[in-house]
C-alpha positions, 0 to 999 in steps of 0.5 A, a space after each residue: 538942768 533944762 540943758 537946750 541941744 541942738 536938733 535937726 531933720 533929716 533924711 536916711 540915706 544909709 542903714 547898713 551900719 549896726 546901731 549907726 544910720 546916715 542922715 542927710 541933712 538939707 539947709 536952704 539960705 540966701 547967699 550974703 552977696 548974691 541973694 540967691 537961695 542956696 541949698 545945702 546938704 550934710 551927712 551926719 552919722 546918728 546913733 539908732 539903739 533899735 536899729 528902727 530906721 530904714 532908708 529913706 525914713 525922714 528922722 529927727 536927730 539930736 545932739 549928744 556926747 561923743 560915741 565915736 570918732 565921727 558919731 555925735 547924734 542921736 536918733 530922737 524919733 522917726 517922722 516919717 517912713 519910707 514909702 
């Protein structure tokens, strides 16, 4: 069973949930028509069992089951932290 999930990098932009931060998620790609680079962000809310993460730490998040209503990631580990 050597099942692949997605996994994405990102950046903490809120902590004050209890087990739950926010991570913001940064995408760079070349428009289809007008080839010019294109940044993009999205926020996804990611389960964080130790509360470990703080704002600004730049995390690793990996996909998961449904653990609520909108939360379906979970932090694999912290990269780096807040300065």
């Amino acid at each position: 069973m050597n099942e692949q999930r997605k996994r994405l990098i990102g950046v903490v932009t809120s902590d004050k949930m209890d087990k739950t931060v926010v991570v913001r998620v940064e995408r760079r790609y070349r428009h289809p028509l007008y080839k010019k680079v294109v940044n993009t962000a999205k926020k996804y809310l990611a389960h964080d069992e130790e509360n470990a993460c703080r704002m600004g730490d730049r995390v690793q998040i990996m996909e998961s089951r449904p653990l609520s209503r909108r939360k379906r990631w979970v932090v694999e580990e912290i990269l780096e932290r807040a300065a």
